[in-house]
N, CA, C and O atoms as a DFTB+ gen file, in Angstrom:
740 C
 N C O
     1  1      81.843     124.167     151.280
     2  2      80.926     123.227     151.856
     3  2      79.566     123.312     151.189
     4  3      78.903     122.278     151.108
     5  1      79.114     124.396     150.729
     6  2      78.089     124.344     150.008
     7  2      77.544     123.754     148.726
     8  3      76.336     123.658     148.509
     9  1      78.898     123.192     147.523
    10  2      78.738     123.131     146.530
    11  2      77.882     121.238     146.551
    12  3      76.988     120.842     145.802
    13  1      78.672     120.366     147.809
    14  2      78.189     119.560     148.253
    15  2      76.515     119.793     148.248
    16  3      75.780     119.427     147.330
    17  1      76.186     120.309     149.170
    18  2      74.419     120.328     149.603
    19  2      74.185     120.725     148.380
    20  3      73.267     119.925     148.196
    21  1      74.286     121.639     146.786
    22  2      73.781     121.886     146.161
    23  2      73.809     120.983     145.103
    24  3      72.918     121.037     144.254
    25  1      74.829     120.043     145.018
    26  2      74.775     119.012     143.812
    27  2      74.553     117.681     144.585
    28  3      74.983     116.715     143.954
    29  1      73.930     117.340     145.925
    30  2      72.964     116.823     146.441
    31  2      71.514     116.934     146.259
    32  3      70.653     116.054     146.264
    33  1      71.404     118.525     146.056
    34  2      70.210     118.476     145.414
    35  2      69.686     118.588     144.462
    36  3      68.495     118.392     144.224
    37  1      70.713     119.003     143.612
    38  2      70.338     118.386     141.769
    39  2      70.719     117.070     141.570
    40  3      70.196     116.574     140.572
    41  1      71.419     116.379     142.161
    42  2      71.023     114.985     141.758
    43  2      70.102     114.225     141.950
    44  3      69.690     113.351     141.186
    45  1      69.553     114.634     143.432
    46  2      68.155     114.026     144.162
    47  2      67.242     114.242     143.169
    48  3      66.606     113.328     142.644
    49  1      67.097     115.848     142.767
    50  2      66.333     116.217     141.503
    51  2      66.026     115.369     140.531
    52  3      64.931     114.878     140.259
    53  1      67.122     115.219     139.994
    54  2      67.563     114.590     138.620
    55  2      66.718     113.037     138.729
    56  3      65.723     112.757     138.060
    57  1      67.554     111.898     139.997
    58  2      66.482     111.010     140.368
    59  2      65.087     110.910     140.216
    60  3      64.463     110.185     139.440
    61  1      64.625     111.798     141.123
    62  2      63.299     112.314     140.849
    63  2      62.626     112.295     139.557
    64  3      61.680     111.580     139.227
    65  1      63.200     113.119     138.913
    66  2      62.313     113.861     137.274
    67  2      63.074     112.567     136.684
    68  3      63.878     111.663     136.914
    69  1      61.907     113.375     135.423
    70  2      62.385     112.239     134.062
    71  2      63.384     112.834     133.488
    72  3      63.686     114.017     133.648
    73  1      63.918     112.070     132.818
    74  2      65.327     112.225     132.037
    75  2      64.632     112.785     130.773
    76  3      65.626     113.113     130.126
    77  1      63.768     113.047     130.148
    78  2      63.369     113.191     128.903
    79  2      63.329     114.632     128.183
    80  3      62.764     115.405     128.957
    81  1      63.719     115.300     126.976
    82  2      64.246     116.314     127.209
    83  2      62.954     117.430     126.443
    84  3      63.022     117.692     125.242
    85  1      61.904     117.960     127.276
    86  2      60.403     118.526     126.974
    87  2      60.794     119.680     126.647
    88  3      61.336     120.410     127.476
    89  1      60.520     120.178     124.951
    90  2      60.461     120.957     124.667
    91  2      61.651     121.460     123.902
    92  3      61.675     122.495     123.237
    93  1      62.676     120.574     124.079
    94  2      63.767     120.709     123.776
    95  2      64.325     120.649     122.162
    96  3      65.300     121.124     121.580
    97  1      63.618     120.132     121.920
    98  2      63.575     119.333     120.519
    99  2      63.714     120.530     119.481
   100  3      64.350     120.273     118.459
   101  1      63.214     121.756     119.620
   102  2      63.147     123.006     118.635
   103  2      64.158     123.501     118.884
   104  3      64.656     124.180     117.985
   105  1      64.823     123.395     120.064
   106  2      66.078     124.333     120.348
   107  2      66.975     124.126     119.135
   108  3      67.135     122.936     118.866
   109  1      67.765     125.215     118.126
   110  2      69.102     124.945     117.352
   111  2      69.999     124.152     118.013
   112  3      70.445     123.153     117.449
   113  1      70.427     124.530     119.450
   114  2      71.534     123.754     119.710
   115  2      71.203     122.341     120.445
   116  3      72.158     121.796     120.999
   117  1      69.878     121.669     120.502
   118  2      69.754     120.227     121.092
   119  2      70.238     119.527     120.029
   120  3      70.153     119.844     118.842
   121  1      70.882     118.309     120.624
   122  2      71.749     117.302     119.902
   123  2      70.872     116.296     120.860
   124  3      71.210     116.273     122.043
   125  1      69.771     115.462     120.452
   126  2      69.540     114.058     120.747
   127  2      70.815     112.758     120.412
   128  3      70.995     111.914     119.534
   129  1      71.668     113.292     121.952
   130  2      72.971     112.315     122.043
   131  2      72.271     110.629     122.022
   132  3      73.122     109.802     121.694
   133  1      71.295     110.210     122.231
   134  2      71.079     109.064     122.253
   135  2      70.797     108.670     120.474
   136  3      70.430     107.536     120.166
   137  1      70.957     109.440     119.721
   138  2      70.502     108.821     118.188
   139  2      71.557     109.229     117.949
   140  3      71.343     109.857     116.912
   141  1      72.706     109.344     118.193
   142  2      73.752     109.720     117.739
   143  2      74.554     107.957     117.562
   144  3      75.614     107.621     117.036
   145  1      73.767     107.368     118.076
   146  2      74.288     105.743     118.848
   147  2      75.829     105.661     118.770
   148  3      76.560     105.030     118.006
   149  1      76.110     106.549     119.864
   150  2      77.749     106.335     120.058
   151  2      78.177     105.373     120.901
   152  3      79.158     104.661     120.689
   153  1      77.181     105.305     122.252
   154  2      77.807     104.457     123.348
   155  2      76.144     103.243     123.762
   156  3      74.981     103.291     123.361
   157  1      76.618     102.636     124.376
   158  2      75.580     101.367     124.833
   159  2      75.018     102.284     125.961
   160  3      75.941     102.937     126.449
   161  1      74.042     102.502     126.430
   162  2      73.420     103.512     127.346
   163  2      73.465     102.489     128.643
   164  3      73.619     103.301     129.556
   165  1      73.426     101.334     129.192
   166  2      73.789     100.782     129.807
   167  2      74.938     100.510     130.263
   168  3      75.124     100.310     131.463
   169  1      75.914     100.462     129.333
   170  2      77.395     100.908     129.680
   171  2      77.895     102.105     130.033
   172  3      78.926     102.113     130.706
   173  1      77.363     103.164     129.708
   174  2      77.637     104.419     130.222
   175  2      78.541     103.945     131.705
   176  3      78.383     102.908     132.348
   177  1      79.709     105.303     132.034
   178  2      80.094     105.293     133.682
   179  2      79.479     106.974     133.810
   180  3      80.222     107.539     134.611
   181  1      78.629     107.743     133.415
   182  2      78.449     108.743     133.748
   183  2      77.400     109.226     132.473
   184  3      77.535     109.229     131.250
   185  1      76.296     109.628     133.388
   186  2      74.836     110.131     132.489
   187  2      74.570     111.102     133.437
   188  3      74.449     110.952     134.652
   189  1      74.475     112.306     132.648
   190  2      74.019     114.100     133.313
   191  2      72.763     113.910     132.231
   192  3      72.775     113.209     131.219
   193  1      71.778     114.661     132.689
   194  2      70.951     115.463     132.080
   195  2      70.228     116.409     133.461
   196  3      69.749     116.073     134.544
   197  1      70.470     117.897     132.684
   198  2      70.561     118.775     133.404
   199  2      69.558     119.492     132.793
   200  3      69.889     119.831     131.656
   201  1      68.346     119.889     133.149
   202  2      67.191     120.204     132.042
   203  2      66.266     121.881     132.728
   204  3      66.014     122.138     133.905
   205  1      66.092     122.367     132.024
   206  2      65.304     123.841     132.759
   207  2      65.054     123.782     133.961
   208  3      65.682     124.719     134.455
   209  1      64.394     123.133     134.929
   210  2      64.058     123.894     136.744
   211  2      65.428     123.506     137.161
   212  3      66.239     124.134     137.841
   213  1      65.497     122.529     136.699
   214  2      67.359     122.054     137.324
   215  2      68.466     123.421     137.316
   216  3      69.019     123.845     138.330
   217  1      68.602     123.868     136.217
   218  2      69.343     124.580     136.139
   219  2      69.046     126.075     136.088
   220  3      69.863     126.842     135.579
   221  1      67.760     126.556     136.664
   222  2      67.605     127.723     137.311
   223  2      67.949     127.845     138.761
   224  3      68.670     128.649     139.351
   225  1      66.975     126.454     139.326
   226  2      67.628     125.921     140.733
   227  2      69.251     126.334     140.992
   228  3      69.714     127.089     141.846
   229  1      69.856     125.656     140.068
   230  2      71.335     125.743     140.171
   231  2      71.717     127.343     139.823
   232  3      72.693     127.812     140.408
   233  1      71.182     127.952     139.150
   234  2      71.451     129.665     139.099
   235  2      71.317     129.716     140.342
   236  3      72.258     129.592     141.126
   237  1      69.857     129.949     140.742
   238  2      69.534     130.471     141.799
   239  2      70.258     130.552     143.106
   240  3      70.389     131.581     143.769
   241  1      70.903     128.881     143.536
   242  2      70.973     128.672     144.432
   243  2      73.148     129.285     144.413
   244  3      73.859     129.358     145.415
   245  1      73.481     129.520     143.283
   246  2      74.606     129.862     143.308
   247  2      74.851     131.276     142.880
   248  3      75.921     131.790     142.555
   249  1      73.640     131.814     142.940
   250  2      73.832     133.460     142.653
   251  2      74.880     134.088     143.338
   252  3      75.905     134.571     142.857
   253  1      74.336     134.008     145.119
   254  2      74.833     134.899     146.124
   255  2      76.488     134.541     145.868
   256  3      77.170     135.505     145.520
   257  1      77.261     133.072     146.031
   258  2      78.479     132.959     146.277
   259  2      79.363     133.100     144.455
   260  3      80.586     133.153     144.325
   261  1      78.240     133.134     143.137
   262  2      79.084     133.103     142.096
   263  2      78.004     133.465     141.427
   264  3      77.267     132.565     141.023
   265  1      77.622     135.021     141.127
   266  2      77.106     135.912     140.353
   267  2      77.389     135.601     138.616
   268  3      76.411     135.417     137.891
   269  1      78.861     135.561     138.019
   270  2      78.895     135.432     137.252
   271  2      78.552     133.916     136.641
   272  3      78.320     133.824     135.435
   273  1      78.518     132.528     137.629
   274  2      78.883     131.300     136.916
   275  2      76.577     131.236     137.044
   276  3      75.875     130.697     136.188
   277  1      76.191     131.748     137.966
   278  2      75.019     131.821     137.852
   279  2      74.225     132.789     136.756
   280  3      72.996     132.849     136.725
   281  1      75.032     133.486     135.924
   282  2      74.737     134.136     134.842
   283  2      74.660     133.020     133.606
   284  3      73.682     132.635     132.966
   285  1      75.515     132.793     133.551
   286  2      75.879     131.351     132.874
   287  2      74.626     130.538     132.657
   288  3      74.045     130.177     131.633
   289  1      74.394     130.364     133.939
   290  2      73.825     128.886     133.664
   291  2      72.135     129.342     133.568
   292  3      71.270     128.585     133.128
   293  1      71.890     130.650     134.044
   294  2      70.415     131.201     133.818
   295  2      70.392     130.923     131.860
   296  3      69.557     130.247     131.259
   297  1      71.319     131.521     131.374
   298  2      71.041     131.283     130.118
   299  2      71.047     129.725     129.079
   300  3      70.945     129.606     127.858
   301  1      71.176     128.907     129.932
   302  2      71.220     127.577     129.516
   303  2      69.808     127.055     129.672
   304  3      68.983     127.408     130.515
   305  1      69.641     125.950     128.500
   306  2      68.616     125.044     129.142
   307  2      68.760     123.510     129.059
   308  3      67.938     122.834     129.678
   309  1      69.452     123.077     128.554
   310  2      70.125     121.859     129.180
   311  2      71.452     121.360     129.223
   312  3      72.073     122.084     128.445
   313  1      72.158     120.597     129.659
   314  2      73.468     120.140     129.862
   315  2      73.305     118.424     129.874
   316  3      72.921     117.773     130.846
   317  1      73.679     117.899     128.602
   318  2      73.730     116.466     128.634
   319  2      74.884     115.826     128.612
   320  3      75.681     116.254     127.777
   321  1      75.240     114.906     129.285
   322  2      76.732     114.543     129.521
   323  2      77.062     112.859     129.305
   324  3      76.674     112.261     130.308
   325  1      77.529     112.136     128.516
   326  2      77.672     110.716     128.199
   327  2      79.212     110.290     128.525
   328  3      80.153     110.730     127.865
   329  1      79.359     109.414     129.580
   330  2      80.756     109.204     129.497
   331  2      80.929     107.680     129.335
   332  3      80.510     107.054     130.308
   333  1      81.496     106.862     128.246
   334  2      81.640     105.738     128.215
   335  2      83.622     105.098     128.224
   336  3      84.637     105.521     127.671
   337  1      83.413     104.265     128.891
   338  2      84.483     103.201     129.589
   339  2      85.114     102.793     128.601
   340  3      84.462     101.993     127.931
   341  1      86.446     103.082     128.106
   342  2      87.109     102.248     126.744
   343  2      87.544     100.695     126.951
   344  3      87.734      99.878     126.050
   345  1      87.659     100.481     128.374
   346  2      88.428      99.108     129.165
   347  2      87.374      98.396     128.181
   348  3      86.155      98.406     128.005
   349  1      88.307      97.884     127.732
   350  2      87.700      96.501     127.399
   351  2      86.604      96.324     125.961
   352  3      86.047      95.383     125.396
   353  1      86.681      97.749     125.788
   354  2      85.418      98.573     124.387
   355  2      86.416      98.264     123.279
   356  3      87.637      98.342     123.408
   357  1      85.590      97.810     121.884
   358  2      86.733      98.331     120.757
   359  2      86.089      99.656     120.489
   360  3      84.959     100.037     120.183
   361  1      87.777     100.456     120.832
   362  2      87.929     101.883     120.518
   363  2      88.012     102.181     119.284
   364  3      87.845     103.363     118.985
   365  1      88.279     101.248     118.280
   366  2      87.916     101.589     116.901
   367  2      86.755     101.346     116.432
   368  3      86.570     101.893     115.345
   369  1      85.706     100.609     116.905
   370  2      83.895     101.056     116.175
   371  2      83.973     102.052     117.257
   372  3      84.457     102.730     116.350
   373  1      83.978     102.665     118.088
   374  2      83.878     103.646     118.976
   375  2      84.663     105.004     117.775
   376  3      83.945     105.879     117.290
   377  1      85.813     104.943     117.551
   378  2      85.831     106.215     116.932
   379  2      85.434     106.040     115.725
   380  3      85.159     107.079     115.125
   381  1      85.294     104.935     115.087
   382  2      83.780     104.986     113.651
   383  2      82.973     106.192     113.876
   384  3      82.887     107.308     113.364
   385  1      82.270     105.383     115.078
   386  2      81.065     106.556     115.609
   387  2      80.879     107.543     115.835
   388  3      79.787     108.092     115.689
   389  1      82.338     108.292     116.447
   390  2      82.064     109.404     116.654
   391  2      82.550     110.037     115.156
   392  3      81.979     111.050     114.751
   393  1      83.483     109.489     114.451
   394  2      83.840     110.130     113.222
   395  2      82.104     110.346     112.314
   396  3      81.712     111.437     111.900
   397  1      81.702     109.680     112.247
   398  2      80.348     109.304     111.863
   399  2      79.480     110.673     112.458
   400  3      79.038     111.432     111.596
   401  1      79.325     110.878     113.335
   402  2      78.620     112.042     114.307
   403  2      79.360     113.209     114.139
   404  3      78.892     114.299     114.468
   405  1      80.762     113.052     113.530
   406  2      81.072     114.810     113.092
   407  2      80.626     115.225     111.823
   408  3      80.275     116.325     111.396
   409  1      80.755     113.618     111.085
   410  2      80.226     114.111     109.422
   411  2      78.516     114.523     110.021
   412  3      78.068     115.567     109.549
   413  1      78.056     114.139     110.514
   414  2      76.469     114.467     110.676
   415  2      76.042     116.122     111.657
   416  3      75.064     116.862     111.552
   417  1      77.121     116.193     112.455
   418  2      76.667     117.681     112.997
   419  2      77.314     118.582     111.220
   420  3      76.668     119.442     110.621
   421  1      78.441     118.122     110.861
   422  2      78.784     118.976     110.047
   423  2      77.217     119.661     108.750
   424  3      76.642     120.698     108.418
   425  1      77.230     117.772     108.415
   426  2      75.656     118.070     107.733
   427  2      74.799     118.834     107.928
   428  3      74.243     119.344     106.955
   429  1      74.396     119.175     109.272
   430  2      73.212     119.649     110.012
   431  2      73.152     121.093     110.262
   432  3      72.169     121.710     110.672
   433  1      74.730     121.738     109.863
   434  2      74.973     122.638     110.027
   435  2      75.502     123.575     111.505
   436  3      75.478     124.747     111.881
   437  1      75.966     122.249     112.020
   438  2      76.776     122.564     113.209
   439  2      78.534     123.453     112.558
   440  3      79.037     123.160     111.474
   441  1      78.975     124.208     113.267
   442  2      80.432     124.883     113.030
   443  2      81.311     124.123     114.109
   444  3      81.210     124.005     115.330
   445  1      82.441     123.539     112.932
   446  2      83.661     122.985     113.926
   447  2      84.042     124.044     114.639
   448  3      83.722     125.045     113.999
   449  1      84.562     124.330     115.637
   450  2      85.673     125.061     116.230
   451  2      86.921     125.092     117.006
   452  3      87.654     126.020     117.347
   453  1      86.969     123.462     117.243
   454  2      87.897     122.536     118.090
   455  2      88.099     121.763     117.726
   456  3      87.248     120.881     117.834
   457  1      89.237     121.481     117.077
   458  2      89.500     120.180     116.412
   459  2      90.810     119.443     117.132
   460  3      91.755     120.036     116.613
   461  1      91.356     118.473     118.046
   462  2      92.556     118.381     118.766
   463  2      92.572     116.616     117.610
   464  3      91.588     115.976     117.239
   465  1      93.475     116.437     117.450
   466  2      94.134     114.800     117.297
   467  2      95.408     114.868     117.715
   468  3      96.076     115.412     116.836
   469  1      96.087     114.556     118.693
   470  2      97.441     114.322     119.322
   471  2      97.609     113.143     120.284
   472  3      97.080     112.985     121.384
   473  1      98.532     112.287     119.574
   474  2      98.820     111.054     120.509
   475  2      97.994     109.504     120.732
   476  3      98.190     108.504     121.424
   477  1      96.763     110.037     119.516
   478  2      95.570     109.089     119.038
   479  2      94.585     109.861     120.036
   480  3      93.596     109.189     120.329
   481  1      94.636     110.962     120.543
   482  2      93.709     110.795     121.296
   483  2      93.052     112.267     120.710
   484  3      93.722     113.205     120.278
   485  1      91.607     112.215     120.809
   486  2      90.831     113.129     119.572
   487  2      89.747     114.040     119.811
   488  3      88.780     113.439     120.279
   489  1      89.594     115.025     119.692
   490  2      88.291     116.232     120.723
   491  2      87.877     117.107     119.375
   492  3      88.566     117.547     118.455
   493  1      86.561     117.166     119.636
   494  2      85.974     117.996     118.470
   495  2      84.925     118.750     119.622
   496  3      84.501     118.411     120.726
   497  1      84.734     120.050     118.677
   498  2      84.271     121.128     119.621
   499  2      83.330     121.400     118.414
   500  3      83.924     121.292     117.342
   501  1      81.901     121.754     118.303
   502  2      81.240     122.077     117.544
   503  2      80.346     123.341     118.212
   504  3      80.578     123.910     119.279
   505  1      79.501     123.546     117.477
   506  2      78.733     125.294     117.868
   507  2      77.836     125.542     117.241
   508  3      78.126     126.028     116.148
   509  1      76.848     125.427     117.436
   510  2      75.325     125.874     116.654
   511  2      75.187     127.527     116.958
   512  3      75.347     128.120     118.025
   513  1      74.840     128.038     115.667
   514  2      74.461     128.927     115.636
   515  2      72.908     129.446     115.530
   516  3      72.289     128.777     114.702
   517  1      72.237     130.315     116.064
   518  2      71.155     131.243     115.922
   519  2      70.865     132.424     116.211
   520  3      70.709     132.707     117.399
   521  1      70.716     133.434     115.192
   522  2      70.422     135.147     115.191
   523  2      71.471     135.501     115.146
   524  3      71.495     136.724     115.285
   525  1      72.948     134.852     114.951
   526  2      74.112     135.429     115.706
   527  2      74.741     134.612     116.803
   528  3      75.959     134.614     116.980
   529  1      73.992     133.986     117.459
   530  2      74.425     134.012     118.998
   531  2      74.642     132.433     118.870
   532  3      73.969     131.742     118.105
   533  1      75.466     132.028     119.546
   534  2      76.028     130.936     120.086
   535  2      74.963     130.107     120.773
   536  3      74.945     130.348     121.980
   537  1      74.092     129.232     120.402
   538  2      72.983     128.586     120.887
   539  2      72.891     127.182     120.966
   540  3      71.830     126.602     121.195
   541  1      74.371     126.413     120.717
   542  2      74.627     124.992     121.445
   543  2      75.955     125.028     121.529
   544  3      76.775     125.881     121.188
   545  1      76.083     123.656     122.187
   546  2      77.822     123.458     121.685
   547  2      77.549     122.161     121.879
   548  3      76.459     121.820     122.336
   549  1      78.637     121.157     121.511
   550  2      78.490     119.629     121.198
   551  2      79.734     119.376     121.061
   552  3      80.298     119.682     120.011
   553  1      80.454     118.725     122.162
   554  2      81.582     118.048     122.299
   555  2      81.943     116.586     122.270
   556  3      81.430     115.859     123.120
   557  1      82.893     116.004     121.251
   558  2      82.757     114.549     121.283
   559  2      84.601     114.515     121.020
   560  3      85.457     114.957     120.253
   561  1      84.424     113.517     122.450
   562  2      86.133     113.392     122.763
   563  2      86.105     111.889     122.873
   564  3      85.119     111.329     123.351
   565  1      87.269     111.143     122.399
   566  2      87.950     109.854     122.536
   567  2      89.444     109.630     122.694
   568  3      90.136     109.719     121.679
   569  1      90.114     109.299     124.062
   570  2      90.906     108.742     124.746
   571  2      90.963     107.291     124.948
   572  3      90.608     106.669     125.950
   573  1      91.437     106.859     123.906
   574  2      92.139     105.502     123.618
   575  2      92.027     104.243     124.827
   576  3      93.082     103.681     124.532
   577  1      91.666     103.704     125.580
   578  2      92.033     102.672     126.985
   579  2      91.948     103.458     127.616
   580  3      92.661     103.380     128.616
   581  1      90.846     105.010     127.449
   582  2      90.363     105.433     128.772
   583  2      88.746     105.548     128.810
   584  3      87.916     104.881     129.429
   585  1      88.570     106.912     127.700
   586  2      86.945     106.850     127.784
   587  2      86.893     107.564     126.479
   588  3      87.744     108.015     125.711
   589  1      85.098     107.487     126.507
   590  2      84.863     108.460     125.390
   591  2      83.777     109.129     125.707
   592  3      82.757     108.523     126.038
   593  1      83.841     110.752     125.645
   594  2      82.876     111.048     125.891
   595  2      81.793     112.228     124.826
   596  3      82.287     113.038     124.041
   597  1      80.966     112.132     124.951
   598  2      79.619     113.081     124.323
   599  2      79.448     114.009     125.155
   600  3      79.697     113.744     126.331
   601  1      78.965     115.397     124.798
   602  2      78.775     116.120     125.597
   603  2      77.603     117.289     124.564
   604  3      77.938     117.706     123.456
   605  1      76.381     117.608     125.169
   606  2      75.370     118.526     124.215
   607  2      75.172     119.567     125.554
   608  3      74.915     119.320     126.733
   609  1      75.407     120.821     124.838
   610  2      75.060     121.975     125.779
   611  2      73.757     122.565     125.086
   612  3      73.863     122.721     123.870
   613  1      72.864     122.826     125.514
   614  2      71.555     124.072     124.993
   615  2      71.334     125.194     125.408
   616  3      70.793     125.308     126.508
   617  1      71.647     126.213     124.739
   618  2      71.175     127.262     125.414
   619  2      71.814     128.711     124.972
   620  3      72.198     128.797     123.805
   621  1      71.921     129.600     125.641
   622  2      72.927     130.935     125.432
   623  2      74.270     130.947     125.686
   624  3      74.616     131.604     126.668
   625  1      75.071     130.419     125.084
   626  2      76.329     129.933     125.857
   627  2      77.222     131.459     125.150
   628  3      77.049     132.082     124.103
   629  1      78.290     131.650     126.409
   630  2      79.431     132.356     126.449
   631  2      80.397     131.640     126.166
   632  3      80.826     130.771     126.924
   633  1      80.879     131.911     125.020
   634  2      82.409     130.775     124.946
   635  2      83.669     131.082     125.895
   636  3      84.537     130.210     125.914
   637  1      83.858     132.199     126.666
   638  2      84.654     132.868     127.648
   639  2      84.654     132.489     128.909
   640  3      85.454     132.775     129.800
   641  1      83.052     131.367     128.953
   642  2      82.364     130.836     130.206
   643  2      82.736     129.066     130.342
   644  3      82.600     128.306     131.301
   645  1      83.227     128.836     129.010
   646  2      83.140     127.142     129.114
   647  2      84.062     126.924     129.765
   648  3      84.080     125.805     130.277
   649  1      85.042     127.701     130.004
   650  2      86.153     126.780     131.034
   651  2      85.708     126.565     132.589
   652  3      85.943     125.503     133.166
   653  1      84.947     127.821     133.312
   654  2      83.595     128.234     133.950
   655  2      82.819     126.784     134.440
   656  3      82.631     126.357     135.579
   657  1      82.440     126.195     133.081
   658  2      81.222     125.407     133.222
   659  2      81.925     124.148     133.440
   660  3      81.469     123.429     134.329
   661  1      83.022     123.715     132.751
   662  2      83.995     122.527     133.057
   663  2      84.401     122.465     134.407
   664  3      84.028     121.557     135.150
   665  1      85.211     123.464     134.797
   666  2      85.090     123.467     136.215
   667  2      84.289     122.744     137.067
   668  3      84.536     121.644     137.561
   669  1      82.949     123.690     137.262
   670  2      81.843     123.436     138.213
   671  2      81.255     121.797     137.996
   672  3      80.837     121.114     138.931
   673  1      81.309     121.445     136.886
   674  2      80.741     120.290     136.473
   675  2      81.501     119.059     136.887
   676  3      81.141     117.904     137.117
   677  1      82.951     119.819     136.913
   678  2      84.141     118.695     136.556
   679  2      84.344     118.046     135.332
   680  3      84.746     116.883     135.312
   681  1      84.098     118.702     134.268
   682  2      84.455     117.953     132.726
   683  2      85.379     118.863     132.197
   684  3      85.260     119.937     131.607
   685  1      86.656     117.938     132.672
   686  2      87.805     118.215     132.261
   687  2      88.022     118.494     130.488
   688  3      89.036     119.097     130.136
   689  1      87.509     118.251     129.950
   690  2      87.217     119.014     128.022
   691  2      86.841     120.448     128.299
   692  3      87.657     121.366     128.223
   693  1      85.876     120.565     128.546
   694  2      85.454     121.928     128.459
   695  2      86.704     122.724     129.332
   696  3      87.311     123.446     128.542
   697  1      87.130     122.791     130.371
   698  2      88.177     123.235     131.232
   699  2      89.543     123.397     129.784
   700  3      90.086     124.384     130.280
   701  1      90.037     123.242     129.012
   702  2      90.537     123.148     128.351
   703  2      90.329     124.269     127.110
   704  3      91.223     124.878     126.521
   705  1      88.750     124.359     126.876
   706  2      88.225     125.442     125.496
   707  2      89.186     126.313     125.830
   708  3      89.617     126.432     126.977
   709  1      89.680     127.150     124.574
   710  2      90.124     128.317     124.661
   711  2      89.459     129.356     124.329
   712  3      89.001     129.466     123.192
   713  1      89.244     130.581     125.556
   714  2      88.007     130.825     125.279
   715  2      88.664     132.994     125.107
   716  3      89.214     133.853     125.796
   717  1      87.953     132.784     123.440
   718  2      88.325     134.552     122.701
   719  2      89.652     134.761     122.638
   720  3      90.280     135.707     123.114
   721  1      90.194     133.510     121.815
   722  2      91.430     133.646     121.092
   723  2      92.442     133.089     122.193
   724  3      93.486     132.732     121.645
   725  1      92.454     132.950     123.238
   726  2      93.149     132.735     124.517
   727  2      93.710     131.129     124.107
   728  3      92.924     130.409     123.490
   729  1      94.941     130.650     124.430
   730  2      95.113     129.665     124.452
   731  2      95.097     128.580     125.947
   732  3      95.480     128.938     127.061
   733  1      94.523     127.148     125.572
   734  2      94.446     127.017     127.047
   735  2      95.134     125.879     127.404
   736  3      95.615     124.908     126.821
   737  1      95.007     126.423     128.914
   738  2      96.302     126.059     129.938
   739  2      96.461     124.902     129.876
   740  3      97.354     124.365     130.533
């Protein structure tokens, strides 16, 4: 019953604040998903931006009942989420685009680490690195006459944690990572 009142109040949040991502811009792992021009931002069926007080809030307030998923997310600083509608979209300038956006993280010096194509339907898992440490991730998935989605994580990420973060979020991609050699379910 709680998870309700708490993503009541990060969305109220979210309402509230600006969508704009302050400070963010130096991070290795920010991906400005809107210059990526994958989807019509008006068409979107689903826009997250999940930005620093948001997601201490969300530590905080999920410490006591989930210690570890609030470890998680203390080390994050944003979570951006794009989900666009294939009904009726041509899914082929749609996967232009995202093909287009892997040659460009590749450029930029993003690391593939997920690569799925089965059945036409297509998931790329990317990973910024800094000092060592795992300091974005950037997911871009397309499902044929369903959706397509973008996904930019910032922050300290645990790759052992993304199935973790799919979960709580409900983004069934990440629920899927296989996380330290593990294959997933």
């Amino acid at each position: 019953m709680r998870k309700p009142t708490i993503l009541t109040a990060v969305l109220l949040f979210l309402v509230v604040s600006s969508g704009l991502a302050q400070g963010l811009e130096d991070q290795p792992g920010y991906l400005p998903l809107e210059k990526l021009d994958l989807f019509p931002r008006d068409k979107l069926s689903v826009e997250v931006n999940l930005e620093g007080a948001i997601l201490r809030m969300v530590a905080e307030a999920t410490r006591g009942d989930d210690p570890e998923f609030a470890s998680v997310m203390a080390g994050l600083k944003a979570i951006y989420v794009r989900v666009f509608p294939l009904s009726g979209a041509d899914a082929g300038a749609v996967k232009t685009k995202i093909d287009r956006a892997v040659r460009m993280l590749e450029d930029r010096g993003w690391h593939s680490t997920v690569k799925v194509r089965e059945g036409g339907e297509e998931t790329y898992i990317y990973l910024k690195e800094a000092d060592g440490k795992i300091a974005g991730l950037t997911l871009l998935s397309l499902e044929p006459g369903d959706e397509a989605v973008a996904i930019n994580i910032v922050g300290r990420i645990d790759p052992a944690q993304l199935g973790r973060l799919g979960r709580h979020f409900d983004i069934p991609q990440l629920e899927k990572v296989p996380a330290h050699g593990k294959k997933p379910e």
